[in-house]
C-alpha positions as CSV (number, residue, x, y, z in Angstrom):
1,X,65.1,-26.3,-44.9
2,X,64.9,-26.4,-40.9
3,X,63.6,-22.8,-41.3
4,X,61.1,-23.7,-43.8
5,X,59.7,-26.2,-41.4
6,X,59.6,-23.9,-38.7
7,X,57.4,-22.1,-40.9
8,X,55.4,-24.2,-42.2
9,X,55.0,-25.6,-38.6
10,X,53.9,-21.9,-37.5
11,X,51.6,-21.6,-40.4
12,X,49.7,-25.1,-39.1
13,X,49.6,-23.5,-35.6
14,X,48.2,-20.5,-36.7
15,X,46.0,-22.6,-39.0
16,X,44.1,-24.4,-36.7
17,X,44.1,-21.9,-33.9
18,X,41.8,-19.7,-37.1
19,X,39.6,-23.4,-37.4
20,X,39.2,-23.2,-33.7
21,X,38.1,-19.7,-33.3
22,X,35.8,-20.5,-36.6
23,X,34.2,-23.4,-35.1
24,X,33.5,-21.8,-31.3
25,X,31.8,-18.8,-33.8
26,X,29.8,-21.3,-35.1
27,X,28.8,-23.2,-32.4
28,X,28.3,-20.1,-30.5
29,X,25.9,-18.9,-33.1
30,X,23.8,-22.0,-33.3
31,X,23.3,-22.2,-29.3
32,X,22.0,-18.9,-29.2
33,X,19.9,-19.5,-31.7
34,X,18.5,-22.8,-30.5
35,X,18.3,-21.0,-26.7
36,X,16.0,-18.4,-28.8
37,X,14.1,-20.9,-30.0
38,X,13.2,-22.6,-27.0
39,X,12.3,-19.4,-25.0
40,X,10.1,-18.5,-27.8
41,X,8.6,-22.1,-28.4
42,X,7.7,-21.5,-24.4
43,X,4.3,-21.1,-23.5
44,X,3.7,-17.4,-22.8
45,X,3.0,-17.9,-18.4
46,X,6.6,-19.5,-18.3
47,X,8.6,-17.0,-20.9
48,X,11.1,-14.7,-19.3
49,X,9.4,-11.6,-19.2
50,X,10.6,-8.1,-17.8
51,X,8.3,-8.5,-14.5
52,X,9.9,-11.7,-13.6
53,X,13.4,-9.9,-14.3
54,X,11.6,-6.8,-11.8
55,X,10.4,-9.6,-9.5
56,X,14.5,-11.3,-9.3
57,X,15.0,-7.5,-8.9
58,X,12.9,-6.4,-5.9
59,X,14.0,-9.9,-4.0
60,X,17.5,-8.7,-3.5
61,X,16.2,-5.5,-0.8
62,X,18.5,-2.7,-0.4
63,X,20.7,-4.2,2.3
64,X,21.8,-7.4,0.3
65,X,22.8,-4.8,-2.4
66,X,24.8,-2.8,-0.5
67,X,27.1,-5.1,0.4
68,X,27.4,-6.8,-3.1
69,X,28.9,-3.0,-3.8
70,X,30.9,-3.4,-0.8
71,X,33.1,-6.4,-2.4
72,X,33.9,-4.2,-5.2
73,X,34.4,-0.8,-3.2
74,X,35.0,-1.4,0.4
75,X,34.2,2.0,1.2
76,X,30.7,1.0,1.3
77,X,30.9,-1.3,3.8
78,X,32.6,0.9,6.6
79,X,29.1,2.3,7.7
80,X,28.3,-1.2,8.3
81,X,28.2,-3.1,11.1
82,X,30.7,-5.7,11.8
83,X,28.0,-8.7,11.9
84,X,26.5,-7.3,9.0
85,X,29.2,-6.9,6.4
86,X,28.7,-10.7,5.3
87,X,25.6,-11.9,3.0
88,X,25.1,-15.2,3.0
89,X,25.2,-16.3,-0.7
90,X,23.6,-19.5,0.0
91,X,19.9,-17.6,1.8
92,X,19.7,-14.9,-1.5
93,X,20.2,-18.4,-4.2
94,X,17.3,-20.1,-2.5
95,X,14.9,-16.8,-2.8
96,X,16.0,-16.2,-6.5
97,X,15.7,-19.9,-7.4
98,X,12.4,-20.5,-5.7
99,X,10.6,-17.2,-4.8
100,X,10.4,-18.5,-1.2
101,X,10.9,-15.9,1.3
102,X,11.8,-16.9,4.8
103,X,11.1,-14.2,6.5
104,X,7.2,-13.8,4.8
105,X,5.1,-17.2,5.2
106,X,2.6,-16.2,2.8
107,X,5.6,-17.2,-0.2
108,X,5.3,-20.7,0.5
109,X,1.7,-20.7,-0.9
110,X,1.2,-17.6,-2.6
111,X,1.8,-19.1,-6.2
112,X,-0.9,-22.2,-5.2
113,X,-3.9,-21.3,-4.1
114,X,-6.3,-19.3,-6.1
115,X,-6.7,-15.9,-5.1
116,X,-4.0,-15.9,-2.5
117,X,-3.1,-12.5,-4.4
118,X,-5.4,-10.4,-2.3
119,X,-2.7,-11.3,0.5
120,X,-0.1,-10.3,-1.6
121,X,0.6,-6.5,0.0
122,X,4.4,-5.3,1.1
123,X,5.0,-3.9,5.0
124,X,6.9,-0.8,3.4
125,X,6.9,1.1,7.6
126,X,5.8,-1.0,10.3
127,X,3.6,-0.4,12.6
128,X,3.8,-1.8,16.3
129,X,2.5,-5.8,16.1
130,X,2.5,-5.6,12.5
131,X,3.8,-8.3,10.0
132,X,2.8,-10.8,7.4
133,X,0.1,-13.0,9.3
134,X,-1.3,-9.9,10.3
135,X,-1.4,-7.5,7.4
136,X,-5.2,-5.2,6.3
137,X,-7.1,-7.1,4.3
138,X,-9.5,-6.3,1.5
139,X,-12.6,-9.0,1.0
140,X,-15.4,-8.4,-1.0
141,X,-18.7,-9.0,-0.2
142,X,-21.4,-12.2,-1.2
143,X,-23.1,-10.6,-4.1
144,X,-26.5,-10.7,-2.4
145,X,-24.7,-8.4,0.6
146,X,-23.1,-6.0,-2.2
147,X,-26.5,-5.3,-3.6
148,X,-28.3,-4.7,0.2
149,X,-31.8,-6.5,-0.8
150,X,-31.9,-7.1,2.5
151,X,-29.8,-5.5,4.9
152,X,-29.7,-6.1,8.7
153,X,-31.1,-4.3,11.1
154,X,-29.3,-1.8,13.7
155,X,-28.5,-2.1,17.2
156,X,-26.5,-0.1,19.5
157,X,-27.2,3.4,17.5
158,X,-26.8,5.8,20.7
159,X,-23.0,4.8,20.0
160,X,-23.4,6.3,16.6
161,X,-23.9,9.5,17.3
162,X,-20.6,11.9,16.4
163,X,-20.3,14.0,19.8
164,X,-18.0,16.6,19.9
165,X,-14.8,16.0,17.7
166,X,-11.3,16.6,19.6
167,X,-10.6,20.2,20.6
168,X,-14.5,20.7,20.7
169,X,-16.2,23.8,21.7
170,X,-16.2,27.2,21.4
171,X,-12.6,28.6,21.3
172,X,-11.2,29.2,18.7
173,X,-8.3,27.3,17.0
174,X,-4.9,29.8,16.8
175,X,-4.9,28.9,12.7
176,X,-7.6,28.6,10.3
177,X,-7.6,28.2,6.6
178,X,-10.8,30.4,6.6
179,X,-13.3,29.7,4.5
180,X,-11.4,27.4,2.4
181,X,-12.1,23.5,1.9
182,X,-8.1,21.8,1.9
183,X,-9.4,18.7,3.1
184,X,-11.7,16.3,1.1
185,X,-13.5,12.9,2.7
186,X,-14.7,10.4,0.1
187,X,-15.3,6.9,0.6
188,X,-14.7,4.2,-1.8
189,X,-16.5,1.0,-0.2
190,X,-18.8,3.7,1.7
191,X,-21.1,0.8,2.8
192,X,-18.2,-1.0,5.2
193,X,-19.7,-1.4,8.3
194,X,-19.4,-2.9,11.7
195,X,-20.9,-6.0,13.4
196,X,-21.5,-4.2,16.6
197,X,-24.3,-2.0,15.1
198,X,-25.9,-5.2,13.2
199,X,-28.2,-7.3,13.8
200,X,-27.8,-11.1,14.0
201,X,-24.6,-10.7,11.4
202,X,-21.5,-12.6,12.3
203,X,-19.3,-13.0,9.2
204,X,-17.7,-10.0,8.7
205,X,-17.8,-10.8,5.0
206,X,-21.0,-9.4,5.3
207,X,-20.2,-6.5,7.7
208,X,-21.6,-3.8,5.0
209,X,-25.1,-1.3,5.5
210,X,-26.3,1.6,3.8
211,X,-27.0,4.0,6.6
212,X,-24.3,3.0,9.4
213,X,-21.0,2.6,7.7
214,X,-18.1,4.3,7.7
215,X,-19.4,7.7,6.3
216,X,-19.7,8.1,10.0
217,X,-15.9,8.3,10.5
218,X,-16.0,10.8,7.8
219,X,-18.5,12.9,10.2
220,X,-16.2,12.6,13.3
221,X,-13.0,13.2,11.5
222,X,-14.2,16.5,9.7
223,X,-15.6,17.8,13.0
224,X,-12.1,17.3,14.5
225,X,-10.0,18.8,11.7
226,X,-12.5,22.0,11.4
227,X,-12.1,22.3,15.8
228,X,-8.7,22.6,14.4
229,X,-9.3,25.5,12.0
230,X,-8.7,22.9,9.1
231,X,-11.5,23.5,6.5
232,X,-13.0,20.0,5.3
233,X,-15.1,18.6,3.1
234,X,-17.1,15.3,3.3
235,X,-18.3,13.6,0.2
236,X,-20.7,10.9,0.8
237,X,-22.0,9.4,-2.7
238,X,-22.9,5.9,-2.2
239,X,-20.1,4.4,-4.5
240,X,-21.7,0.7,-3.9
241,X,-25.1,1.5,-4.7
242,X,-23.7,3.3,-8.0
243,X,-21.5,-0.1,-8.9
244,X,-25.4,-1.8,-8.1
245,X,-26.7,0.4,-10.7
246,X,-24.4,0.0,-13.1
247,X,-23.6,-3.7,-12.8
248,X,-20.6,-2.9,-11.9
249,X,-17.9,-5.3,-9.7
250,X,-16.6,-5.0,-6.0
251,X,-13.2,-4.4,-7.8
252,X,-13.9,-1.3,-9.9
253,X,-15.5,0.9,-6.3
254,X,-12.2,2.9,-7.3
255,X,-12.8,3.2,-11.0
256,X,-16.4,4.8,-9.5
257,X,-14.9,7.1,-7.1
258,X,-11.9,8.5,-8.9
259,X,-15.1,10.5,-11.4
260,X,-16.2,12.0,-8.0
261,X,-13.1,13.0,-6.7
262,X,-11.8,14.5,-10.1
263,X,-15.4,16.2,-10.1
264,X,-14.7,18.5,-6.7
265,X,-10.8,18.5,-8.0
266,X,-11.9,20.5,-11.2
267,X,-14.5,22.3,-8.7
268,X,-12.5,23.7,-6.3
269,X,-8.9,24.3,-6.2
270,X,-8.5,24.6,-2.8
271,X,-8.9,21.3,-2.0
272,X,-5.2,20.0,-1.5
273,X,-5.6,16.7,0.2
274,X,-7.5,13.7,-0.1
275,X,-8.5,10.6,2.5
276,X,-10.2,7.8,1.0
277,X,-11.8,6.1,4.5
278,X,-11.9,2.1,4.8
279,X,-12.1,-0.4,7.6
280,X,-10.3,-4.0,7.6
281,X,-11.9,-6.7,7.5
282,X,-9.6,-8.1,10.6
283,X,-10.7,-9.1,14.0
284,X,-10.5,-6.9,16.7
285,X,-7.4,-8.6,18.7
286,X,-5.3,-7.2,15.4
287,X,-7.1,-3.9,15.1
288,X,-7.3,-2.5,18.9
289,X,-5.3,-1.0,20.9
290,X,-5.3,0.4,24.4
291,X,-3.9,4.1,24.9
292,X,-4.2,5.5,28.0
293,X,-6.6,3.1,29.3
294,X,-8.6,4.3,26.5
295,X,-9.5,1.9,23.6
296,X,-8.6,2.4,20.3
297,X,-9.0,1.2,16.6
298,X,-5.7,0.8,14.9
299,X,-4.9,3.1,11.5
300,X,-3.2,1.3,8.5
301,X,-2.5,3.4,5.5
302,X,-2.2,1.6,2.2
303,X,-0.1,3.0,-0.8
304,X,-0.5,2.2,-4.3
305,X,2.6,0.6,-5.7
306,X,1.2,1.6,-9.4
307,X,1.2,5.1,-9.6
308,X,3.1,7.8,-10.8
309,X,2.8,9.9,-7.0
310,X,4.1,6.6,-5.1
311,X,7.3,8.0,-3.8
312,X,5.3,11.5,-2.8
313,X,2.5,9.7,-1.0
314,X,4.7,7.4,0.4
315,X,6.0,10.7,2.0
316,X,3.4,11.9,2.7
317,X,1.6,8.6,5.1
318,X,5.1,8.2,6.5
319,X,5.1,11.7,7.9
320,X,2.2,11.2,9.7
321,X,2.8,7.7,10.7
322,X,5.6,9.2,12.7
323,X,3.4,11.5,14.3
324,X,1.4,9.1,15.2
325,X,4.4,7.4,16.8
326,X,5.1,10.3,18.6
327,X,1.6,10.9,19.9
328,X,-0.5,8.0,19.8
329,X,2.4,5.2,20.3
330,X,1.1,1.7,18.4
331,X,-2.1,3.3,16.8
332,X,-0.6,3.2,13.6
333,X,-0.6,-0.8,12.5
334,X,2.1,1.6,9.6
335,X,2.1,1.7,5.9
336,X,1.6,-1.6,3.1
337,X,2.0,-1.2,-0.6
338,X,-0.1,-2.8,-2.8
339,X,0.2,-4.0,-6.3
340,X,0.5,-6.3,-9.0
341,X,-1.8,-9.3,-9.8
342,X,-5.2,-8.8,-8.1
343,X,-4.3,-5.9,-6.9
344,X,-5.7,-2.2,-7.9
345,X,-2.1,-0.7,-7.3
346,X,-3.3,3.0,-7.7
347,X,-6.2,3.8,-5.3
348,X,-6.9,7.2,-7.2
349,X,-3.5,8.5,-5.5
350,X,-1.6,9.2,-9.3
351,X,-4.5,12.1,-9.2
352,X,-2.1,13.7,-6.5
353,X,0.8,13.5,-4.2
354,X,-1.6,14.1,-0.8
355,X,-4.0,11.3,-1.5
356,X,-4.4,8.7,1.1
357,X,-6.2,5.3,1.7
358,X,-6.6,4.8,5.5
359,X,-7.8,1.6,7.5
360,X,-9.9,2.6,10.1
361,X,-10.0,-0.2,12.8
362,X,-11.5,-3.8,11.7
363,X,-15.1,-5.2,11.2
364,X,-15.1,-5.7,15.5
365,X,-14.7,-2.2,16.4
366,X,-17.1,0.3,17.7
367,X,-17.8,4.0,16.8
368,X,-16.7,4.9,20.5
369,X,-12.8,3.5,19.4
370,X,-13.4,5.0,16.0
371,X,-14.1,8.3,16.9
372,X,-10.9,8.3,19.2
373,X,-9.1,7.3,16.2
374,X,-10.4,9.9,14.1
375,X,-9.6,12.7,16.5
376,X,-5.6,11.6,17.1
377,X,-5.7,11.2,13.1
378,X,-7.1,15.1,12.8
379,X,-4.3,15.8,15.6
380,X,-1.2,14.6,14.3
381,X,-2.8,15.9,10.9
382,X,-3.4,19.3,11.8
383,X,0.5,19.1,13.5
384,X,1.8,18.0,9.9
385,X,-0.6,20.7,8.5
386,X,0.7,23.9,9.6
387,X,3.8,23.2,9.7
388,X,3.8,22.4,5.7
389,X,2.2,25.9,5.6
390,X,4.7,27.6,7.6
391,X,7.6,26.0,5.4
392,X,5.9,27.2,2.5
393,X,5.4,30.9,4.0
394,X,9.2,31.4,4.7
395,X,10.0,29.9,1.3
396,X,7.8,31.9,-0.6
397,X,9.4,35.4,1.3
């Protein structure tokens, strides 16, 4: 009888430990399925979408994820630092909670003000001086300025005039690509111009003109990488007055351009690398720079976070920032990434891996710091240049 007891007080046990399990099922089931139905019910701008699972993503940087690994393999952290194998838990809660970075300013207001996304770039190399409050910027012009009914008139055009590029003269360079054109020059905002050279303008929103612009940047910097027996190509089709015809927005200059650079792609197969020339609409305190007790205009290269050559052009602008380090110590303000919202994200550069955007000085500087620009740009070029071509010789032998 006992024995009977004892069983039938095992079967109850087992009995309502089966209820219990059935009921959590249930439960289980129904708060999943109400969770789905509120995320669904959501309007679409607050859903949890796969960028705001990319965004959570990129917040935690490399370093924060290294350690993370290092509390489940302490091997990882024996590389480390001593005062750096700690994260504090309590700093990477507040960014993934509220998208607020504390070491980047512009996260405080980027989500509040309209068309604070034109701000919205990543430091991916730093240059000397450079960070957030201080980063290139891309504004378009009034519409009345974009369309040049009436554009201002010159001053100070002696300084125009292109001189002899770097390594001028008449000897000749010790390498030379012949008679073959590697190097192609196109402009996408090819009407960016500079206040010194016009007129009664003051707002560099409206720093743009038709003749002096910097297509003359393109002049100097071919002159320089030819002294250097590069062969180079300058392609000067007035991108803004083609947007003009067309009716076409400020935003879409690169749609325009990437038919002309595709065009002398498919024309000649020489041509192996690509500069799209800007200048930066930032004052001159954050574009200059004194080398030498010579006067320079700062270089910023810009990559394209949306495109399929990011990692090779990333390369590619960071080789030559280096150079620049090397040579031309804080004349290279160093490389941001653009994308996302507002944002073109590609620049042309999925078309290949040599393409680059480059920042040449702001809307204060004049063509005498440009030109000095152009020819440390064609040196520390020219240096990256042949070497690539010497690589490729002894691979190919």
């Amino acid at each position: 009888m006992k024995r009977l007891k004892g069983r039938g007080m095992i079967v109850t046990v087992q009995g309502t430990s089966l209820l219990r399990v059935a009921l959590f099922f249930i439960f289980f089931l129904i708060a999943v399925f109400t969770l789905s139905g509120m995320l669904t019910s959501l309007k679409p701008e607050l859903r949890i979408t796969s960028a705001s699972i990319n965004h959570a993503a990129d917040t935690i940087d490399g370093e924060a994820l290294y350690r993370l690994m290092g509390w489940e393999n302490h091997q990882f952290l024996q590389s480390l630092p001593e005062t750096e194998k700690t994260i504090r838990l309590s700093s990477l809660a507040f960014e993934l909670s509220t998208n607020i970075s504390l070491d980047d300013p512009r996260s405080f207001l980027g989500r509040e003000l309209p068309g604070f996304d034109l701000f919205d770039g990543k430091i991916l190399v730093a240059g000397e001086g450079t960070n957030y409050t201080n980063m290139p910027i891309e504004s378009a012009p009034p519409l009345e300025v974009l369309q040049a009914e009436q554009e201002a008139a010159l001053k100070n055009t002696e300084d125009i005039n292109t001189g002899e590029g770097s390594g001028g003269g008449s000897v000749a360079p010790p390498n030379s690509t012949g008679d073959q054109k590697v190097v192609y020059l196109y402009f996408s905002h090819n009407r960016e111009s500079f206040l010194p050279y016009l007129e009664g303008v003051t707002n560099p929103d409206h720093a743009y003109h038709s003749q002096v612009n910097v297509t003359n940047i393109g002049d100097r910097l071919k002159e320089s990488l030819v002294a250097k027996g590069i062969g180079t190509t300058v392609d000067k089709t007035d991108i803004m007055g083609q947007l003009n015809e067309k009716g076409l927005r400020f935003s879409q200059a690169y749609q325009e351009s990437r038919g002309v650079v595709q065009e002398a792609m498919t024309g000649s197969r020489d041509l192996t690398y690509f500069i799209d020339i800007h200048r930066d609409s930032r004052r001159k305190k954050d574009t200059t720079i004194t080398i030498d007790g010579e006067s320079y205009a700062k270089l910023a290269f810009v990559i394209g976070g949306n495109n399929q050559n990011y990692e090779k052009n990333l390369k590619f602008a960071s080789e030559l920032h280096h150079l620049l380090e090397e040579n031309y110590k804080g004349l290279s303000r160093g490389i941001i990434e653009n994308k996302g919202a507002g944002m073109n994200g590609v620049y042309n550069q999925d078309l290949s891996q040599n393409v680059l955007l480059v920042e040449f000085g702001g809307v204060d500087n004049t063509f005498e710091e440009l030109y000095r620009s152009a020819d440390a740009l064609a040196d520390v070029f020219s240096e990256y240049y042949w070497q690539a071509e010497q690589v490729d010789a002894q691979l190919n032998h």
